[in-house]
C-alpha positions as a Python dict, from the first residue, in 0.01 Angstrom:
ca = {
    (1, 'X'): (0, 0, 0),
    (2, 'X'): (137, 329, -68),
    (3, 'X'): (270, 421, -380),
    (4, 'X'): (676, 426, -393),
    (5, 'X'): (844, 523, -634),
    (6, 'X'): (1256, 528, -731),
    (7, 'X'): (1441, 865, -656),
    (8, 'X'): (1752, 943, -823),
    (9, 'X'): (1858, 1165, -630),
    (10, 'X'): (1838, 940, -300),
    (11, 'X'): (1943, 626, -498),
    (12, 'X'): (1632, 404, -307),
    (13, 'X'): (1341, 399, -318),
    (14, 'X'): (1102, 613, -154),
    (15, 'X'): (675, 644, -47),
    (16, 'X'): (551, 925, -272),
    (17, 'X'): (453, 1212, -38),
    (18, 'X'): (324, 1498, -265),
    (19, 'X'): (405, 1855, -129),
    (20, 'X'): (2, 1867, -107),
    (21, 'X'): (-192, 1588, -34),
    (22, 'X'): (-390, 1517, -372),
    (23, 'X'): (-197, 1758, -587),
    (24, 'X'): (102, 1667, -799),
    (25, 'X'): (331, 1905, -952),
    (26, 'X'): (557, 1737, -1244),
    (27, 'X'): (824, 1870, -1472),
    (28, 'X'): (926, 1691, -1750),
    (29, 'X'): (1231, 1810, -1983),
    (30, 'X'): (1095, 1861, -2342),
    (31, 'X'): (1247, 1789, -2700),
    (32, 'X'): (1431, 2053, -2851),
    (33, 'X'): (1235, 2098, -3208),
    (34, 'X'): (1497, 2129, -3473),
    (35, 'X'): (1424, 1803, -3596),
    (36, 'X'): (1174, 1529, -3623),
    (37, 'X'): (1084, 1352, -3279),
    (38, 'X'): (1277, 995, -3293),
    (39, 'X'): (1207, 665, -3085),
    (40, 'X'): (1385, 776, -2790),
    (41, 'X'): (1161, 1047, -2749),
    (42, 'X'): (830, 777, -2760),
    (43, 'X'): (1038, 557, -2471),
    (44, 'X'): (1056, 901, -2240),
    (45, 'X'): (724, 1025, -2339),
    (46, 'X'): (529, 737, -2334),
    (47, 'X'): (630, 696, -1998),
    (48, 'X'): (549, 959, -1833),
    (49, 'X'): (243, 996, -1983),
    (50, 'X'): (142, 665, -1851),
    (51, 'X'): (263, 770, -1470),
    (52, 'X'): (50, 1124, -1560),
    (53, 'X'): (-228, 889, -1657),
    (54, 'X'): (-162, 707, -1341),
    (55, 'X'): (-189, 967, -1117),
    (56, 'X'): (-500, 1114, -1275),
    (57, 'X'): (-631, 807, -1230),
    (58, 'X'): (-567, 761, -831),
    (59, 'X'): (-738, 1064, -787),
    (60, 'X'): (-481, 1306, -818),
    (61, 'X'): (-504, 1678, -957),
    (62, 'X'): (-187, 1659, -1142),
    (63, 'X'): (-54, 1991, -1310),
    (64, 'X'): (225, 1853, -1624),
    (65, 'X'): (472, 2077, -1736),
    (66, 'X'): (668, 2002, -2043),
    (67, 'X'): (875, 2288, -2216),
    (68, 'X'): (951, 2299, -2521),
    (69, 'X'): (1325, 2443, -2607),
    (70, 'X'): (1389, 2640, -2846),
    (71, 'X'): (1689, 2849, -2809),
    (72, 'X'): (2016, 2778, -2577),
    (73, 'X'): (2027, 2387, -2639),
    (74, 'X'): (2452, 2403, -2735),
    (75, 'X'): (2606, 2135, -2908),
    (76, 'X'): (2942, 2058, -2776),
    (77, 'X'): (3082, 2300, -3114),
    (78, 'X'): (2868, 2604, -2864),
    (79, 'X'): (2679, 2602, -3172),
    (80, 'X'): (2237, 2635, -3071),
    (81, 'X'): (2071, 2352, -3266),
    (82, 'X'): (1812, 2574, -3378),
    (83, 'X'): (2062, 2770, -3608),
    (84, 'X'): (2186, 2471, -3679),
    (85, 'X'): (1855, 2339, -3805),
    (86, 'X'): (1783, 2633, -3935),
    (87, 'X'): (2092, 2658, -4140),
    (88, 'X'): (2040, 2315, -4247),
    (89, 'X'): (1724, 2413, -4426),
    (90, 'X'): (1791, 2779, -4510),
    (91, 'X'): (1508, 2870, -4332),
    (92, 'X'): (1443, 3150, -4019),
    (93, 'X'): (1492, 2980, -3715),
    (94, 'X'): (1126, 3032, -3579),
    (95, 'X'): (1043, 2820, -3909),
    (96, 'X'): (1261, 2537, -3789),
    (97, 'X'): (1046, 2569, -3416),
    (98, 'X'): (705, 2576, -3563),
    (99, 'X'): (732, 2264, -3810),
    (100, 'X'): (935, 2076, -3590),
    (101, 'X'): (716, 2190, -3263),
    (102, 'X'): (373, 2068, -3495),
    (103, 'X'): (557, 1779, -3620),
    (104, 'X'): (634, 1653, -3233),
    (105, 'X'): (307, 1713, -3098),
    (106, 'X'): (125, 1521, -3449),
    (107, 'X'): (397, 1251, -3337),
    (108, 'X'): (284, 1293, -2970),
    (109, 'X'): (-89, 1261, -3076),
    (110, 'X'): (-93, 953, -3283),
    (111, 'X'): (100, 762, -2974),
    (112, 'X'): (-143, 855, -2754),
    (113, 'X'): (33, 1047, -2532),
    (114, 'X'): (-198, 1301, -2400),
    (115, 'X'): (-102, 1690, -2376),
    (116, 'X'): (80, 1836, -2103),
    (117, 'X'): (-113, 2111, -1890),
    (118, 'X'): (102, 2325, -2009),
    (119, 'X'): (371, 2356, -2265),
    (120, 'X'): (625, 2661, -2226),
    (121, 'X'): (869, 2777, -2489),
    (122, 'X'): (1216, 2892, -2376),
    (123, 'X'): (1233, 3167, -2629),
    (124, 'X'): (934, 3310, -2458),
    (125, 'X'): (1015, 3326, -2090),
    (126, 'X'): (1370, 3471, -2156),
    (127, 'X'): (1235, 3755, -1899),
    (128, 'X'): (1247, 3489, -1621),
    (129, 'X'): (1603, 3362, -1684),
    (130, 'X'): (1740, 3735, -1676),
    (131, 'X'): (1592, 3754, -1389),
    (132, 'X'): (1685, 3433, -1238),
    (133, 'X'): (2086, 3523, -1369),
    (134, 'X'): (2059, 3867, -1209),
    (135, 'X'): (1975, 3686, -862),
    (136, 'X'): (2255, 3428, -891),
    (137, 'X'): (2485, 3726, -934),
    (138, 'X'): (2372, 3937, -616),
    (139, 'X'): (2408, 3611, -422),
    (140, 'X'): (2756, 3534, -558),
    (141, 'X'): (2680, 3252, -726),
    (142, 'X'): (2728, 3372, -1087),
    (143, 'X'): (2986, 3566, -1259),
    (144, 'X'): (2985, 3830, -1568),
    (145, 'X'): (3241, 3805, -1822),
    (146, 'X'): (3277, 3992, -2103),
    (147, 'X'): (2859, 3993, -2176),
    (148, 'X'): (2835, 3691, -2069),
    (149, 'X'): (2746, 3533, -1745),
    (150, 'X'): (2864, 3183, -1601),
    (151, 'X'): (2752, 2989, -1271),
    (152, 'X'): (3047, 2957, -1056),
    (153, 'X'): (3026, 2553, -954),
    (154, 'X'): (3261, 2592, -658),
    (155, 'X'): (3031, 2796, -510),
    (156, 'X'): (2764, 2510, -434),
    (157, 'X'): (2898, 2262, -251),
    (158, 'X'): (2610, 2008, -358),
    (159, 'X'): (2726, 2026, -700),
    (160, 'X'): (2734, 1632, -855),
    (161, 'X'): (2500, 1488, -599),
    (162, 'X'): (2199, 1401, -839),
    (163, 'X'): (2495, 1216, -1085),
    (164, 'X'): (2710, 1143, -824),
    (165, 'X'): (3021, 1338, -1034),
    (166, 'X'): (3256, 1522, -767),
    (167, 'X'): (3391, 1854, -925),
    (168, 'X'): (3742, 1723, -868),
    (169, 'X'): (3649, 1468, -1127),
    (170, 'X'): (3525, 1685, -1407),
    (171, 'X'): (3718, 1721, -1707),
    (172, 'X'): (3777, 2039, -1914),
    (173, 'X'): (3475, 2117, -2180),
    (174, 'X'): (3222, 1933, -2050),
    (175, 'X'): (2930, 1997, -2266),
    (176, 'X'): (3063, 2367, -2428),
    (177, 'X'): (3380, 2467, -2534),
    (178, 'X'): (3587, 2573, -2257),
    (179, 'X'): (3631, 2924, -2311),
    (180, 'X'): (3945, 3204, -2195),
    (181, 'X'): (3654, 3384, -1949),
    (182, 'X'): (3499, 3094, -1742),
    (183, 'X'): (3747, 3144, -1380),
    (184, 'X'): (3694, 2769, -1324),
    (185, 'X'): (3624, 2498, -1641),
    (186, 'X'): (3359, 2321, -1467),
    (187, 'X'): (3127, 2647, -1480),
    (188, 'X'): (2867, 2654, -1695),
    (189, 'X'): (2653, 2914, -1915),
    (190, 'X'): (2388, 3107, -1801),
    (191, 'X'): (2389, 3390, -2056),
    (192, 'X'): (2595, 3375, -2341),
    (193, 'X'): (2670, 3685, -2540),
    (194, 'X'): (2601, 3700, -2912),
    (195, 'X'): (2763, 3888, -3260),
    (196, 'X'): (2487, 4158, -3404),
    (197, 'X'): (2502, 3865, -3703),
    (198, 'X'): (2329, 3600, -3432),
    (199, 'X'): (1971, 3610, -3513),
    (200, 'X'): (1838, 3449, -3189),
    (201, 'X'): (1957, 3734, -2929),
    (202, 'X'): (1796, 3923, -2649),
    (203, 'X'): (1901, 4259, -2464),
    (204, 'X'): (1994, 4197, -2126),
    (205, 'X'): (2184, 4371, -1872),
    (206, 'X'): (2541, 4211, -1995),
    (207, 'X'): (2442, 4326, -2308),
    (208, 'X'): (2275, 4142, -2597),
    (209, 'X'): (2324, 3729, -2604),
    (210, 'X'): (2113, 3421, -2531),
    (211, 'X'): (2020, 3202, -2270),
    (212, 'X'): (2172, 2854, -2215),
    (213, 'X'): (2063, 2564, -2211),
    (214, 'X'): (1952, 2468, -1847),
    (215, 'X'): (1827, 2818, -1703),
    (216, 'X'): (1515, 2771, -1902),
    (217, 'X'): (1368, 2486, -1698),
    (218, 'X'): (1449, 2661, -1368),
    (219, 'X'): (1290, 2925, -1471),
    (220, 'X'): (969, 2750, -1660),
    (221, 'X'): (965, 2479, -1364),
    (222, 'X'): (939, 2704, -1057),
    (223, 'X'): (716, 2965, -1295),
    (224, 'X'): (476, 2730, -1305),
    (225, 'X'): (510, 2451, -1019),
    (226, 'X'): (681, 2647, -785),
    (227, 'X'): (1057, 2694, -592),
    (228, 'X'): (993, 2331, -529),
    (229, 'X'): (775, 2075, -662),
    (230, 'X'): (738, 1708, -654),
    (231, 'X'): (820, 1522, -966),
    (232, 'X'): (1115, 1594, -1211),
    (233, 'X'): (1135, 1372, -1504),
    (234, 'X'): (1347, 1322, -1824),
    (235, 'X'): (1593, 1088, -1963),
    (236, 'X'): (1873, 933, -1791),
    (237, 'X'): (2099, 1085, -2069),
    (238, 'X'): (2065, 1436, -1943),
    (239, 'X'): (2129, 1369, -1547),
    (240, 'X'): (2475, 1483, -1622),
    (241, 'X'): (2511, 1772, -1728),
    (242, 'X'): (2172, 1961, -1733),
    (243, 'X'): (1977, 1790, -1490),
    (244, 'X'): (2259, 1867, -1262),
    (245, 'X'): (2354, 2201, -1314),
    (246, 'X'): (1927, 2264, -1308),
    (247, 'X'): (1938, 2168, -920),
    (248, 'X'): (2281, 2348, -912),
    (249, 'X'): (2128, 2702, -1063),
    (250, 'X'): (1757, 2672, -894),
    (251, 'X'): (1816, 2596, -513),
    (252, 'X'): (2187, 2844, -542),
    (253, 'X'): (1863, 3137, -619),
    (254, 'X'): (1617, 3037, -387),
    (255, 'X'): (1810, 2816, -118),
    (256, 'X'): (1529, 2531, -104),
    (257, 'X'): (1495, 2213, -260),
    (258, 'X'): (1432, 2179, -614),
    (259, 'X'): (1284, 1893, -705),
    (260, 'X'): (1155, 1648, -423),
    (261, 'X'): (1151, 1325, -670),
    (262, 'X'): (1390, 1260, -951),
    (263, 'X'): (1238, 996, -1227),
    (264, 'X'): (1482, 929, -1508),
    (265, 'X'): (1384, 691, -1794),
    (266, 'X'): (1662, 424, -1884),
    (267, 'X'): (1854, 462, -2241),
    (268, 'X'): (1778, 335, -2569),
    (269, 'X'): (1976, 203, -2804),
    (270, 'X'): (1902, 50, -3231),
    (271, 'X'): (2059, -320, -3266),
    (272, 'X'): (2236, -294, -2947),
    (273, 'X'): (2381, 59, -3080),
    (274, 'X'): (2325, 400, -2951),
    (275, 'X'): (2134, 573, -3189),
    (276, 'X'): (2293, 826, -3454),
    (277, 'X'): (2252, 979, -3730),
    (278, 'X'): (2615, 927, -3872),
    (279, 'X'): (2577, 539, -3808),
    (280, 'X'): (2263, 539, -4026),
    (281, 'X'): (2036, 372, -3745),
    (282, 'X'): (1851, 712, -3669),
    (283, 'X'): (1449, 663, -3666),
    (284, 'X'): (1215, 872, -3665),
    (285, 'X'): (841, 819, -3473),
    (286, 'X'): (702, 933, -3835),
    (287, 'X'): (903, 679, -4029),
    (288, 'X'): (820, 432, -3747),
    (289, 'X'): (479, 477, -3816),
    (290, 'X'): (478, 406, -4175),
    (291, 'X'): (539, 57, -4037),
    (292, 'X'): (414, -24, -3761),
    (293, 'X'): (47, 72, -3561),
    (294, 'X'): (98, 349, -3300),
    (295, 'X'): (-76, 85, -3034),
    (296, 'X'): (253, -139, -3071),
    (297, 'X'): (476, 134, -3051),
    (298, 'X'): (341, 217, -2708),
    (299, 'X'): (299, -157, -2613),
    (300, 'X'): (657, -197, -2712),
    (301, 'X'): (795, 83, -2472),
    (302, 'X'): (538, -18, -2158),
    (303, 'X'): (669, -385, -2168),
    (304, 'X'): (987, -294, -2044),
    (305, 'X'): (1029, -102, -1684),
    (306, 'X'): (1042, 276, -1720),
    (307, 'X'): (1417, 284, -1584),
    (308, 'X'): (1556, 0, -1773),
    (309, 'X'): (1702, 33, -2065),
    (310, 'X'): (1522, -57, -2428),
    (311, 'X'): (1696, -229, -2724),
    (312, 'X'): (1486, -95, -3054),
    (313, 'X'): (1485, -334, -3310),
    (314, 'X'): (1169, -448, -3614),
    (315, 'X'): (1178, -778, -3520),
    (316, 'X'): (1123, -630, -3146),
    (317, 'X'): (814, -373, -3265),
    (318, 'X'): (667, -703, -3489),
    (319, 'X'): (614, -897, -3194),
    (320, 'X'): (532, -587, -2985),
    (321, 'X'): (241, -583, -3243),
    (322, 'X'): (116, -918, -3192),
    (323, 'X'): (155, -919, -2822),
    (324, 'X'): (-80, -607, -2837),
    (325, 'X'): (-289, -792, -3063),
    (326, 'X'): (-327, -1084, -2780),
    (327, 'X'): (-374, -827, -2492),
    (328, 'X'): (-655, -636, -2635),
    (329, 'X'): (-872, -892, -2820),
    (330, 'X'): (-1041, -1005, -2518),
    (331, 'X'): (-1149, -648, -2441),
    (332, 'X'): (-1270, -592, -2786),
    (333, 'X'): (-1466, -947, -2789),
    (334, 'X'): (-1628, -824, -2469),
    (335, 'X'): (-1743, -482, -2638),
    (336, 'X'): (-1937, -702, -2897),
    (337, 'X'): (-2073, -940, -2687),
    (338, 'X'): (-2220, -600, -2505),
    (339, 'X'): (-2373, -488, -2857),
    (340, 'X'): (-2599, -782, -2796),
    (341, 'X'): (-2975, -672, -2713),
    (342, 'X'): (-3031, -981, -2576),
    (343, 'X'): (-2762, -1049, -2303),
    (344, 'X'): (-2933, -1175, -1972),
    (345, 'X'): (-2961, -927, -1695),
    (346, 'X'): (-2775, -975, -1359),
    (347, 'X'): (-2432, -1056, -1269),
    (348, 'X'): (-2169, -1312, -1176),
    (349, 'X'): (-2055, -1275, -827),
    (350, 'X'): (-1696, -1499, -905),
    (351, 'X'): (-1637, -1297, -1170),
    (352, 'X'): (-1671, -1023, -1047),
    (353, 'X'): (-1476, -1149, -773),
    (354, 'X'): (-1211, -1189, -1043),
    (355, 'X'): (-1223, -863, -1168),
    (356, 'X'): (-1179, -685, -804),
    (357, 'X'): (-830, -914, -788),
    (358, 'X'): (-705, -840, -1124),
    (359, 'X'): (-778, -460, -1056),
    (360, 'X'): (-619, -490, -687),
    (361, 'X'): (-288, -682, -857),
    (362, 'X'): (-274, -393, -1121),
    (363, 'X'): (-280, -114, -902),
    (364, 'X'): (-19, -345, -671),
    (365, 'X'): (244, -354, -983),
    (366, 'X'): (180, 42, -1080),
    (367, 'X'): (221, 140, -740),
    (368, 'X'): (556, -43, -720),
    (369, 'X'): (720, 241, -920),
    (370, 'X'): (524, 265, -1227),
    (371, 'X'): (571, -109, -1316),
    (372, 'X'): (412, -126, -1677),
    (373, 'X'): (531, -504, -1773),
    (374, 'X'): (402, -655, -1422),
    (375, 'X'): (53, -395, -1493),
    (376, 'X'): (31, -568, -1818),
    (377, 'X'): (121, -920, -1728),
    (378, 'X'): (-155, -943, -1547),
    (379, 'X'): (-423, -813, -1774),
    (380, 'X'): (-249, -1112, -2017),
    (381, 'X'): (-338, -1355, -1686),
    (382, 'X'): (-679, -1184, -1633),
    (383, 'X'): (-733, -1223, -2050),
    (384, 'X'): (-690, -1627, -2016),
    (385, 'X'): (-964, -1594, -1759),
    (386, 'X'): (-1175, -1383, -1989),
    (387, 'X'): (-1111, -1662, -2293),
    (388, 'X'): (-1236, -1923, -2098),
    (389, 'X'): (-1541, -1749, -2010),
    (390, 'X'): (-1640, -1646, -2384),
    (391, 'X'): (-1580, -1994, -2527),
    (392, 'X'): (-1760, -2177, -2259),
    (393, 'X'): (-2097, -2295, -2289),
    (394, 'X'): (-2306, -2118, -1997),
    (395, 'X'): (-2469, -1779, -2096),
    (396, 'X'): (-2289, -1457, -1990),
    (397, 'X'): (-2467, -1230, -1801),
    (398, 'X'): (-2456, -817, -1890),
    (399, 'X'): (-2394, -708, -1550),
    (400, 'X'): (-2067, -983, -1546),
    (401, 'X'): (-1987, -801, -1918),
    (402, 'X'): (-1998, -470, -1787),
    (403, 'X'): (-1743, -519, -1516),
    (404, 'X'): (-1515, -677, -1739),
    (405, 'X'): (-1527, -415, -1985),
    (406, 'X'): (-1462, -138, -1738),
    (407, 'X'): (-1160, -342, -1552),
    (408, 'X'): (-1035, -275, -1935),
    (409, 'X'): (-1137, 64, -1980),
    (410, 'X'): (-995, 167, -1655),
    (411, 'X'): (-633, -7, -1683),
    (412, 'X'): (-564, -40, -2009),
    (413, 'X'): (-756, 229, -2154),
    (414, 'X'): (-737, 495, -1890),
    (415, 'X'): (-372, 388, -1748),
    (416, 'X'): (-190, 209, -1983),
    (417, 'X'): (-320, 389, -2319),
    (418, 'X'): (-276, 28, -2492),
    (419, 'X'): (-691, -38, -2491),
    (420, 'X'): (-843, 277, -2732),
    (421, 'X'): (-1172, 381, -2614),
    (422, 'X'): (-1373, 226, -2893),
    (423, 'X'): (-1299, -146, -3026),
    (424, 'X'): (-1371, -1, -3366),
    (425, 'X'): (-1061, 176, -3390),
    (426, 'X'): (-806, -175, -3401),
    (427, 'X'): (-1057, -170, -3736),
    (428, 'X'): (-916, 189, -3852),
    (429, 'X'): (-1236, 364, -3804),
    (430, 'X'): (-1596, 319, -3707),
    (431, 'X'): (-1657, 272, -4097),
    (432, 'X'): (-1501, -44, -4112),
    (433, 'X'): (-1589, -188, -3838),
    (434, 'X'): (-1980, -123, -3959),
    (435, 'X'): (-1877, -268, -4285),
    (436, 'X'): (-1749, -558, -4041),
    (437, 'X'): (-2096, -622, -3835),
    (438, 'X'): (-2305, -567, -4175),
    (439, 'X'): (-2077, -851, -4333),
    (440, 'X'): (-2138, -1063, -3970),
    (441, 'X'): (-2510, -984, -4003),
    (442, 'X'): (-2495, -1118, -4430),
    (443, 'X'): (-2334, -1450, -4263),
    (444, 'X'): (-2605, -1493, -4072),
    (445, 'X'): (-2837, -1446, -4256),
    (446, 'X'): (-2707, -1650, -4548),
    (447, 'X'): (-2703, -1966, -4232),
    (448, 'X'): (-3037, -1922, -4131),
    (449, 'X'): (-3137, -1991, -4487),
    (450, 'X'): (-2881, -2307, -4494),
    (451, 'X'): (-2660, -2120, -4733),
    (452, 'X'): (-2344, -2184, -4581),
    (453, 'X'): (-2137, -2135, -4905),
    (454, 'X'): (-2185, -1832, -4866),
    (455, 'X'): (-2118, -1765, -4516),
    (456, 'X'): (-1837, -1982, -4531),
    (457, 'X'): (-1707, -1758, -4826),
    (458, 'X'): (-1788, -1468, -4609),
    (459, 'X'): (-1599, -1595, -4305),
    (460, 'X'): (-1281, -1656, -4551),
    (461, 'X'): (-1285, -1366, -4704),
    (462, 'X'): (-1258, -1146, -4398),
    (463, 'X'): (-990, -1379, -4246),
    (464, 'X'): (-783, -1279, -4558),
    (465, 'X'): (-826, -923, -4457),
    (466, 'X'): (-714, -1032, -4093),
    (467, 'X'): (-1082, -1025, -3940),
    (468, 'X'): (-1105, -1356, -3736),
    (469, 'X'): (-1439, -1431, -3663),
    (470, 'X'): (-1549, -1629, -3360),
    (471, 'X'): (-1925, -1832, -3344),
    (472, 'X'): (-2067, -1853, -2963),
    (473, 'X'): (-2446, -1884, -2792),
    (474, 'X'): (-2488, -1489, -2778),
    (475, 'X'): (-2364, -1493, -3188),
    (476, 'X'): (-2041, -1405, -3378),
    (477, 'X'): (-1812, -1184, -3273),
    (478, 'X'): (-1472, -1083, -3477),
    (479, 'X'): (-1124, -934, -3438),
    (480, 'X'): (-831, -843, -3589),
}
C-alpha cells in the first residue's frame, strides 16, 4: 500500500509521489525566537519530526528545512517581535535571537526531536528576498511605495486557494495595519521601510527597511529545496495569512508550483482555551518539563492524529505518563531478559510470525497519513502479546528476543521516538540503572543463601523508589 497522505491544498487525500523517487524535500515553518518555545510548538514539532523519522525510515533521503525567523514576524501593532522582545528585556535584538534560538533547540533536544538538515535564519538570507522583491516587481506583481514594497493580491488570481478565503471576502488590516500606500488593503508586505532609529534594517534598492514576514520562507524554501518541492508543513494557525500569501509571492516569481503537499498540524488549546499569555494559561516546554518526563510529553502529542486538534491539560500529560509507562515496559523487560548469558539459542517461528504482523499493521497505520495513535495502538496490542510470553512458563529463546527487541527499536525507537535507545535511560542514566542490576544481583544472592528478609527488604525498598521488580525462569527483571 502506498503511502497517502492529506493535502491541504487539494482538501483529499492524496498517494505521496515525491518529485524524485527516493528523495524528499520538506519545509517546515520555524518558531520565531523572541521567547521561550511553548507546548504548541512540541504538538507541531513533534510531529513532523516523527513523519521525518518516518520517511528516513522507509528508505527515503529526506533533506528538512526549518528556518528560524528572526526579523519581519509583525504583530498586528506592525511592530517585529524581535524589538519587541528585545525591548522587553533591554537587550540588542541579536541577544533576544541567540538565547531564545539556544533555548528552542535545548527545548527541541530534550523532546527528542531530532535536528533539521538545515536551519536558516531570515536575518541572514535578506540578499535572497531583495532579490526575490526585485523579480515580483519586473513581473508586475509587486509595487514600491514610498521605500517600501507591497505584493499586489489582485494580480494572482489563485490568491485564497490553500485557505479557501476569496479576496472579495477579506477585510481591511488583515494581519498589519492597513496603511495610506498599499493601492488595494488586501496587499501585503514584502519590504517595509524603516526610521534611521530601527535597529534591524538593511539597504535595499527602495532604500533602507526590513523584510516581512512571509518572503523569508520563499526565499529559504526554494534556496534550499528548490522552485518546487514536495512537503510544506506548519501549523494550521498560519494557513491564513502567511502560508497563503507564501504560495501567493513564490509561484507569482517563478510561475510553477510551490509546494506539491500541504501538511498542517491541528490547533491546540489549555483547558479547552486558546492559549495566551494575558489569560495566564501560557506554558512553556521548559516549565513543562519541570513536571513532567520529556517521553510523556511526546507520547502525549503522538496519541492524538497530527491534524486534529489537542486539548493540553496536567491531568491529560499525567496519564500521558503512565500510558508511556505501559507502552514501553515490555520493550525494556525484553532488553533485560537479553542481558542474560544464558538465554537458549534459536528462535520461535509464531513469534516471529507475530512480530512480521505487528510490523506490517504499523507501517499500515503510518502510511495512512502519519497515523501515530493507530501506530501506537498496536504496539499496546503487540505488548499484551509480549506479557504473555514473559510470564509464561516455557523458556524464551534469544533469537525470538532479538526480533522482539528490534520490532521496538525500529517503531518506537526509530519512528515514534517514544522507545529511547537504551532501557537505562527510563532509569535517568546508565548509573542507576547499574545501581539497579547490582541491587537485583544482592537479592539474589541474599535467596540463594535463604535470606529472604533481606531480599524481600530489597524488593520493597526499590518499589518505594518506583522500581517494580518481576521474578521469571531466566531471573528478575525490573522497571519503572
Amino acid at each position: 500500500m502506498p503511502l497517502v497522505v492529506y493535502n491541504t491544498l487539494s482538501r483529499k487525500k492524496e498517494d505521496f509521489k515525491p518529485i524524485a523517487e527516493g528523495r524528499v524535500r520538506m519545509y517546515v515553518c520555524g518558531p520565531t525566537v523572541y521567547d521561550y518555545s511553548h507546548i504548541g510548538h512540541a504538538k507541531t514539532y513533534v510531529a513532523f519530526d516523527t513523519i521525518a523519522r518516518y520517511l528516513r525510515w522507509r528508505g527515503n533521503a529526506v533533506r528538512y528545512v526549518q528556518n528560524i525567523t528572526d526579523v519581519g514576524h509583525l504583530l498586528d501593532t506592525g511592530e517585529d517581535r524581535i524589538l519587541k522582545g528585545a525591548a522587553r528585556e533591554r537587550v540588542e535584538p541579536m541577544e533576544i535571537v541567540e538565547r531564545y534560538t539556544r533555548a528552542y533547540f535545548e527545548d527541541m533536544d530534550a523532546l527528542g526531536v531530532q535536528r533539521p538538515d538545515i536551519s536558516p535564519r531570515a536575518s541572514a538570507h535578506v540578499p535572497e528576498q531583495i532579490e526575490i522583491v526585485k523579480t515580483l516587481i519586473e513581473k508586475g506583481s509587486a509595487y514600491e511605495a514610498d521605500g517600501s514594497v507591497y505584493f499586489d493580491v489582485s494580480s494572482f488570481p489563485a490568491y485564497g486557494k490553500l485557505s479557501g478565503r476569496k479576496i472579495e471576502e477579506l477585510e481591511d488590516g488583515t494581519r498589519e495595519t492597513v496603511r495610506g500606500e498599499k493601492r488595494h488593503p488586501e496587499d501585503f508586505a514584502l519590504w517595509k521601510s524603516a526610521a534611521p532609529e530601527h535597529i534591524l534594517r538593511w539597504s535595499s534598492p527602495w532604500g533602507w527597511g526590513f523584510p516581512g514576514w512571509h518572503i523569508e520562507c520563499t526565499a529559504m524554501s526554494t534556496k534550499y529545496l528548490g522552485e518546487t518541492f514536495d512537503i510544506h508543513g506548519g501549523g494550521v494557525d498560519n494557513i491564513f495569512p502567511h502560508n497563503e500569501c507564501e504560495i501567493a509571492q513564490s509561484e507569482a516569481a517563478t510561475g510553477k508550483p510551490f509546494a506539491n503537499y500541504w501538511l498542517l498540524t491541528g490547533s491546540l488549546t489549555v483547558d479547552g482555551v486558546k492559549m495566551s499569555k494575558s489569560l495566564g494559561n501560557f506554558v512553556t516546554i521548559k516549565d513543562l518539563l519541570k513536571k513532567h518526563r520529556p517521553e510523556a510529553v511526546r507520547f502525549f502529542v503522538l496519541s492524538g492524529h497530527y491534524r486534529s486538534p489537542i486539548d493540553f491539560s496536567s491531568e491529560a500529560l499525567e496519564a500521558a505518563g503512565k500510558g508511556w509507562e505501559r507502552l514501553t515496559a515490555p520493550a525494556f523487560a525484553v532488553r533485560e531478559r537479553l542481558r542474560s548469558p544464558d538465554l537458549p539459542a534459536g528462535s520461535d517461528a509464531a513469534m516471529l510470525k507475530v512480530a512480521e504482523e505487528a510490523r506490517a499493521a504499523f507501517v499500515s497505520a503510518m502510511d495512512d497519513d502519519f497515523n501515530t495513535p493507530l501506530a501506537m495502538a498496536g504496539l499496546f496490542d503487540f505488548n499484551k502479546i509480549i506479557n504473555t510470553l514473559l510470564n509464561g512458563d516455557a523458556p524464551i529463546l534469544r533469537g525470538t528476543l532479538e526480533a522482539i527487541d528490534s520490532f521496538y527499536r525500529e517503531t518506537g525507537g526509530q519512528v515514534l521516538g517514544v522507545i529511547p535507545e537504551k532501557a537505562s535511560s527510563a532509569a535517568n542514566g546508565e548509573r542507576e540503572a547499574g545501581l539497579i542490576r547490582l541491587l537485583i544481583e544482592l537479592r539474589a544472592e541474599a535467596r540463594k543463601r535463604k535470606d529472604f528478609a533481606a531480599g524481600d527488604s530489597i524488593r520493597k525498598r526499590l518499589a518505594d523508589l518506583g522500581v517494580t521488580l518481576e521474578d521469571g525462569k531466566e531471573g528478575t527483571t525490573w522497571k519503572l
